[in-house]
VOGU-3710 file (C-alpha; in Angstrom, 3 decimals, decimal comma):
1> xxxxxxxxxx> 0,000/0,000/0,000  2,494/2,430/1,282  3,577/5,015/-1,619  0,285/4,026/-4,154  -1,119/6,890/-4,116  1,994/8,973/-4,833  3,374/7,084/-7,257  0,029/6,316/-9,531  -0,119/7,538/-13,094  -2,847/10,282/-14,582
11> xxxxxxxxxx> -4,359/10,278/-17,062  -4,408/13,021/-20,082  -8,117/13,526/-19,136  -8,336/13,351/-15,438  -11,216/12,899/-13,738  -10,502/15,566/-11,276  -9,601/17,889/-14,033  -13,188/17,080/-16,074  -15,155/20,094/-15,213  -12,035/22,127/-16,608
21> xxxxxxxxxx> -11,527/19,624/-19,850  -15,315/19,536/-20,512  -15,681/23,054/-20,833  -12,354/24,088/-21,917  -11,553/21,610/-24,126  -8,334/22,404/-25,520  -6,260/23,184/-22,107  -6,472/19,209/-21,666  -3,345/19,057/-24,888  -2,118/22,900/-23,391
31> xxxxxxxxxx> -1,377/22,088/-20,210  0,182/18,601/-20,931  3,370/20,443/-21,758  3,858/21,803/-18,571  5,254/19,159/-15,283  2,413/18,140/-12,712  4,383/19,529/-9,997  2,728/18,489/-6,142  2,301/20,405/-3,268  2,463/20,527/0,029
41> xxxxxxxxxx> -1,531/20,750/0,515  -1,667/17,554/-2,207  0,885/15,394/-0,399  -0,591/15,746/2,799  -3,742/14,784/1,652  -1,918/11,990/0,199  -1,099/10,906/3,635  -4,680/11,431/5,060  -5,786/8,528/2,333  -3,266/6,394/3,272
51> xxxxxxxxxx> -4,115/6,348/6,591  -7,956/5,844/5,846  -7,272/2,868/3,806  -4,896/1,112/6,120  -8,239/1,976/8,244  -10,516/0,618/6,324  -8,587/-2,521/5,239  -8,390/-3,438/9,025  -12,093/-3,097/8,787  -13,239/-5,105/6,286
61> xxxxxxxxxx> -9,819/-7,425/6,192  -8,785/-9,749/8,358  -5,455/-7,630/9,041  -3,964/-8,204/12,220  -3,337/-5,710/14,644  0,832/-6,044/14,352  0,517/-5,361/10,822  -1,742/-2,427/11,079  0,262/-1,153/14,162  3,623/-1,886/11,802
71> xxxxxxxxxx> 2,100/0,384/8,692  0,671/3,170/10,854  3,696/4,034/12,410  5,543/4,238/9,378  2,508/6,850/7,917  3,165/8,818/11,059  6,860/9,119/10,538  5,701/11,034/7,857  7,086/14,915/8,083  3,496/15,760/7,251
81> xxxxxxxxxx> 1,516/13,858/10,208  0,373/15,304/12,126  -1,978/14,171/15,644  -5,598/15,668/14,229  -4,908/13,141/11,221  -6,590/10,467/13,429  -9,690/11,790/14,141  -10,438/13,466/11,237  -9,658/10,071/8,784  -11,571/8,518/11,986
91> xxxxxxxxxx> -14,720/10,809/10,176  -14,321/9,396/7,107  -13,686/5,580/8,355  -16,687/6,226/10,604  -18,914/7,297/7,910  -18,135/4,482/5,813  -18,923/1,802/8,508  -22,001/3,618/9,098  -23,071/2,919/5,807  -21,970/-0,515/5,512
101> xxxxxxxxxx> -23,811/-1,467/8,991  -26,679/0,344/7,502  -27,345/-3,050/4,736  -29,330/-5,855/5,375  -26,240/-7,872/4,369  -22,535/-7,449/4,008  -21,507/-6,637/0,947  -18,242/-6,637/-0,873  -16,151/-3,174/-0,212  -13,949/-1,895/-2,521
111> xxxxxxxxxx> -11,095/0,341/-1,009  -8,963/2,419/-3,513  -10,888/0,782/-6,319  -9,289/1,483/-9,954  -11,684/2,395/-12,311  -12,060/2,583/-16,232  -14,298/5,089/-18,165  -12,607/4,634/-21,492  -15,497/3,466/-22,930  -16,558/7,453/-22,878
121> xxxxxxxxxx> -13,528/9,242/-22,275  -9,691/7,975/-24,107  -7,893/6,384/-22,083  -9,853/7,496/-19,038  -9,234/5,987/-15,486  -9,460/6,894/-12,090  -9,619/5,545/-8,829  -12,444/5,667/-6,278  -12,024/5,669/-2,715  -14,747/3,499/-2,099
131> xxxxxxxxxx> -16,818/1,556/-3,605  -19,814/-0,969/-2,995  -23,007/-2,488/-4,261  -26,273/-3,267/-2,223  -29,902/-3,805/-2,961  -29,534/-2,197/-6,957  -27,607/0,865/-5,949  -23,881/1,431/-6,307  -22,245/3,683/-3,653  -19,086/5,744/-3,992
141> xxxxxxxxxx> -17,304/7,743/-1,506  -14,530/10,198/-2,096  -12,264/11,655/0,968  -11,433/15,022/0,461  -9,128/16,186/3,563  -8,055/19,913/1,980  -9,933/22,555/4,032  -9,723/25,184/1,401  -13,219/24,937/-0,364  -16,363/22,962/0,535
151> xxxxxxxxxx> -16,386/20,746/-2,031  -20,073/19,436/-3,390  -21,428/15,934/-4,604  -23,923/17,518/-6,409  -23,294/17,125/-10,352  -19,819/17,026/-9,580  -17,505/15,382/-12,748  -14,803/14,129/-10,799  -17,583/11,698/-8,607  -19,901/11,017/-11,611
161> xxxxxxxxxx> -16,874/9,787/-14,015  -15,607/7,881/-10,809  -19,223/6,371/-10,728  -19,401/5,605/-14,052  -16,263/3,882/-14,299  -17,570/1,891/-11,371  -21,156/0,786/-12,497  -19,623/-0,404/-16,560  -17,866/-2,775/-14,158  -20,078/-3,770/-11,362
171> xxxxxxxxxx> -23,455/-3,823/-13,692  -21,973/-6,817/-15,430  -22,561/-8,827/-12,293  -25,209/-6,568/-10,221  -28,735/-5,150/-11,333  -27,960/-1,826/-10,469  -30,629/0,873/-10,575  -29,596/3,996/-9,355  -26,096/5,353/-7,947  -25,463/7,197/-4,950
181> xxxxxxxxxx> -22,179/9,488/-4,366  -20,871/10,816/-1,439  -17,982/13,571/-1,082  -16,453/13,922/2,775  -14,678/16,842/3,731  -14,205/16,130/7,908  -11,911/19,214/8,469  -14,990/21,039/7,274  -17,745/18,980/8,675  -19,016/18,470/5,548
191> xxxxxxxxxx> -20,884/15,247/3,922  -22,561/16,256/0,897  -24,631/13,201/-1,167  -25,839/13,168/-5,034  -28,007/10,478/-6,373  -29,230/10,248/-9,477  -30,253/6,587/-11,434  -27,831/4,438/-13,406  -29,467/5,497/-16,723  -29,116/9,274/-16,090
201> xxxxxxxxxx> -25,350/8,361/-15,496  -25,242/7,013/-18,808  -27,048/9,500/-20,639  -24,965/12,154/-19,320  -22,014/10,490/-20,167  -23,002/9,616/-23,920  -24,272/13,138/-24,501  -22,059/15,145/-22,657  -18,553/13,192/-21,829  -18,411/11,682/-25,109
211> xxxxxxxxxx> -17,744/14,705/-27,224  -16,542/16,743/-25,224  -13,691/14,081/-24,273  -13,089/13,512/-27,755  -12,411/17,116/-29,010  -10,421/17,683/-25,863  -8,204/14,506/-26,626  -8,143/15,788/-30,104  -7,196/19,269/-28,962  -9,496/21,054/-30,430
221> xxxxxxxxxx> -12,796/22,999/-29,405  -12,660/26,674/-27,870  -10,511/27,881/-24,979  -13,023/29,108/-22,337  -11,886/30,889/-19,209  -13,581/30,161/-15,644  -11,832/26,862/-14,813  -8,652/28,276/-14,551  -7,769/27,747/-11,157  -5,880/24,128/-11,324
231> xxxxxxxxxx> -5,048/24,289/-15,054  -0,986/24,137/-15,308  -0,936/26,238/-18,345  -3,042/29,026/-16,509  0,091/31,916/-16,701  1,210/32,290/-20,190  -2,507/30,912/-21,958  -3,565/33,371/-24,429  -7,189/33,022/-24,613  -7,296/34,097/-20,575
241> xxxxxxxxxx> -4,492/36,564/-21,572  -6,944/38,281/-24,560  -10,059/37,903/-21,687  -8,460/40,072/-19,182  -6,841/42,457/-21,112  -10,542/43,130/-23,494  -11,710/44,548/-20,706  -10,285/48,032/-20,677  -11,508/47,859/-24,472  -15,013/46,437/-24,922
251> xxxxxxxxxx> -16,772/48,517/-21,922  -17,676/51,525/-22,913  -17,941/53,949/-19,226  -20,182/57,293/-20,209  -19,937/60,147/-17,221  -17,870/61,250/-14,116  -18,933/58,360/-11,857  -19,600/54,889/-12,271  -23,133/54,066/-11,938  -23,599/50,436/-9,735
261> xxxxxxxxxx> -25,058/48,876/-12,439  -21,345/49,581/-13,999  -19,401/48,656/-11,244  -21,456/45,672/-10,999  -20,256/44,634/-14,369  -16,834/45,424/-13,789  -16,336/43,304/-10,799  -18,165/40,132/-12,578  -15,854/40,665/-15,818  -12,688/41,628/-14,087
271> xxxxxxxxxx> -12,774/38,518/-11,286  -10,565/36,528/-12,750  -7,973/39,302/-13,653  -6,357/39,514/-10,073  -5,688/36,012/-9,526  -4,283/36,119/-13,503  -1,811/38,786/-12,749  -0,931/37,013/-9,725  -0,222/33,528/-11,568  1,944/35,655/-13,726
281> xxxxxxxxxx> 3,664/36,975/-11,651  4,396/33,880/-10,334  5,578/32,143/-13,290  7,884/35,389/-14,390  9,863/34,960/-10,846  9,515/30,967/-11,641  10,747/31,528/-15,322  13,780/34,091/-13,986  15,125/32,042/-11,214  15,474/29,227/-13,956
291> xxxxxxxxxx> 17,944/31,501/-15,441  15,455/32,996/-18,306  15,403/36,190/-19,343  11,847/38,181/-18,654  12,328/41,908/-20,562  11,971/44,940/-17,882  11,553/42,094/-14,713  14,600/40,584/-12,514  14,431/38,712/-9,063  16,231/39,946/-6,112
301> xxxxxxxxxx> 16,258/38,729/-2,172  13,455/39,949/-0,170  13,681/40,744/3,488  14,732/38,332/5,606  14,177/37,440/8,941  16,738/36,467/11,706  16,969/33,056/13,331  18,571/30,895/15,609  21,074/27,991/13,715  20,327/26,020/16,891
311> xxxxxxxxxx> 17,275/26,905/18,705  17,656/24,116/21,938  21,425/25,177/22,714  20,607/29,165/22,225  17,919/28,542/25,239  20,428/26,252/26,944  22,945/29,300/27,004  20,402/31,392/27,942  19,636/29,704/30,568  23,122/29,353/32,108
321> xxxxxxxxxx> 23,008/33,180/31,761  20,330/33,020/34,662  17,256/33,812/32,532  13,963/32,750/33,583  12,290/30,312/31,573  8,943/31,730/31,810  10,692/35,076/30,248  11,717/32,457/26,838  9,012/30,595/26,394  4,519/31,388/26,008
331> xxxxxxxxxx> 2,007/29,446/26,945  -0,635/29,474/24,160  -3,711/27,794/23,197  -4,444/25,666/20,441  -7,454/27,367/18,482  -10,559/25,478/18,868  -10,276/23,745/15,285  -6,992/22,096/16,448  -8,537/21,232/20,132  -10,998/19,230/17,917
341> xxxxxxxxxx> -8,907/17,683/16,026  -6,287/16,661/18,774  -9,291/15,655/20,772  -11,937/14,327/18,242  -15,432/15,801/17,566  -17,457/13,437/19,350  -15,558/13,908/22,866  -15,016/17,406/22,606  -18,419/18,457/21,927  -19,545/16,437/24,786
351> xxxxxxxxxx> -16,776/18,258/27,242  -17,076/21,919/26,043  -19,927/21,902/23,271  -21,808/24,202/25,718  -19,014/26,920/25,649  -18,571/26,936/21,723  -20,325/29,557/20,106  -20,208/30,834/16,354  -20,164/35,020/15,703  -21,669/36,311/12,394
361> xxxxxxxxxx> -19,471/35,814/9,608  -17,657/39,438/8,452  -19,278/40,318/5,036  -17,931/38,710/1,951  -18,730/40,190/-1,467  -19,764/36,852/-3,608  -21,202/36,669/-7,216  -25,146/36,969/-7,269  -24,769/33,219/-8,497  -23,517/32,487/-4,923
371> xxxxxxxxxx> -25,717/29,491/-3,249  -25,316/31,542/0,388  -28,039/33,557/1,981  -27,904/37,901/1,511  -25,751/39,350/4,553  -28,536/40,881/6,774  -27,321/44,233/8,513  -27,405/43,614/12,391  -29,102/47,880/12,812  -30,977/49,327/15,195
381> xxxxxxxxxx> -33,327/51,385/14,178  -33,454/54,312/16,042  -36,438/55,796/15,314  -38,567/53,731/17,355  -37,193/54,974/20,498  -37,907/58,129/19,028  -41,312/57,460/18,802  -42,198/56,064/22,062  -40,429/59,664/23,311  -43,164/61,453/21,302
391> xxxxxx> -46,046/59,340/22,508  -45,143/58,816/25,787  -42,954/62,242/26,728  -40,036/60,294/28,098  -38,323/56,953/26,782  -39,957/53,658/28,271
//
């Protein structure tokens, strides 16, 4: 097990890339040219499944405890582990049993299943976190451990090409009706579940997937901006480039002052253009330090901030000086996310759920399209006390 995830191949058309490949078809062949460099966010995430699995296999395996206890402790030697990895994988394992217990019978439980959807997409192939089959419905579960952005089930491409990779396997043995998907985010408390029958899956795949993986295999179709975010060629593509810069061009501003109709229009056409200067910026410094030349740009150190070479023998020094230890070191603590995670969600909303309480959100300005509910304005309105001062002479 150990190193599988890491080490598996991708395909050209990803799953997790499909909702950038489906409607920008070309950027599948674009960003091929560029290295699928990881990060630090990916590997430990990495590490999160790894530990699930091991998990899981001791659940539905007959694993003995040695050999779990042996592979555990090398996933925690890890640099990345970290102590809240139990309890939040413990989410995800929990969930999973939960569903499993939830059948009249056991069934068979597939755990980092590989799956094959080149039937719709070439050379299309993922794998599936879980996988299982009971009573004509097919259930997949995906583990997402980044904290970032609540991920949804709903219509997502990444789960439905997993699922239908699944189901042109498992249908050849089960009568399966209808399919049922389930994306877990623990570090966000979030379980989100799409279902939708077997022939749906299909039809979406045949009139959707089909060409649209075939053009972007191909590389051809139109470059559309708006799933930019992940794509590897997302500096130096032109079509984004031409976007962002048609801006100044195409609106045409009448008057002194921009009317909020305007303004409104500006912020939904320019959203994209921060994060695009950013990513260039990024790949200029990237571009330089690999000894390229960049016209009008170079790279130079930034400020930089002292440090000890040897932290443990500076404080050993300093205390043979005669300084007071509570003078070198603070007592601090953890923020309630990493009490929870240290501790686990179940026991420490039993100890201090009573104590936890969650302010109003500051205002964030979000797209009209955003599924959230308006910010209401906490005001007072004053003019009621000034009425019960005119009725009544003095304030109640």
């Amino acid at each position: 097990m150990e190193g599988n995830h890491k080490d598996r191949n991708h395909a050209l058309l990803s799953a997790s890339g499909a909702s950038r490949w489906m409607n920008c078809n070309p950027s599948a062949r674009l960003e091929d040219m560029f290295p699928d460099c990881s990060s630090e966010y990916a590997e430990e995430g990495t590490l999160a499944h790894e530990i699930s699995e091991l998990k899981l296999l001791k659940y539905t395996t007959p694993m003995s405890q040695r050999a779990f206890n042996s592979k555990m402790k090398k996933l925690k030697s890890y640099k990345l582990y970290k102590p809240e990895m139990e309890n939040y994988t413990d989410v995800y394992v929990d969930n999973i049993k939960e569903l499993l217990m939830s059948f009249d019978k056991p069934g068979t439980a597939e755990i980092e299943k590989k799956v094959d959807f080149s039937e719709y997409v070439p050379e299309g192939f993922g794998t599936c976190d879980f996988v299982t089959v009971d009573n004509g419905t097919l259930y997949i579960r995906d583990l997402k451990y980044g904290k970032g952005v609540p991920v949804s089930a709903q219509d997502n491409p990444q789960l439905m090409l997993y699922s239908l990779g699944a189901y042109l396997e498992f249908s050849l043995f089960n009568d399966i009706e209808n399919i049922n998907m389930g994306i877990i985010q623990p570090r966000l408390d979030i379980v989100s579940i799409f279902e939708i029958s077997a022939d749906e899956l299909v039809k979406w795949a045949e009139n959707e997937v089909k060409p649209n993986a075939e053009k972007a295999f191909n590389g051809e179709g139109d470059f559309k901006i708006g799933q930019c975010t992940f794509c590897r060629a997302k500096a130096i593509c032109r079509a984004r480039a031409e976007a962002n810069m048609s801006l100044e061009t195409e609106m045409k501003l009448k008057g002194n002052i921009l009317s909020n109709e305007e303004i409104g229009e500006i912020l939904n056409r320019a959203r994209d253009v921060v994060k695009w200067v950013k990513d260039i910026e990024n790949y200029c410094q990237q571009a330089i330090l690999r000894g390229e030349y960049v016209p009008g740009w170079k790279v130079v150190e930034g400020r930089s901030v002292r440090a000890f070479s040897d932290t443990e023998k500076a404080m050993e020094v300093l205390k043979e000086k005669g300084i007071a230890e509570e003078l070198m070191y603070e007592r601090k603590v953890l923020t309630l996310t990493q009490l929870e995670g240290v501790i686990g969600k179940k026991d420490f909303n039993e100890y201090v759920g009573d104590f936890i309480i969650k302010p109003k959100g500051k205002p964030t300005l979000v797209p009209e399209s955003d599924k959230r509910a308006p910010y209401v304005n906490d005001v007072i309105n004053a003019s009621d006390d000034f009425i019960n001062l005119d009725n009544n002479g003095k304030d109640d």
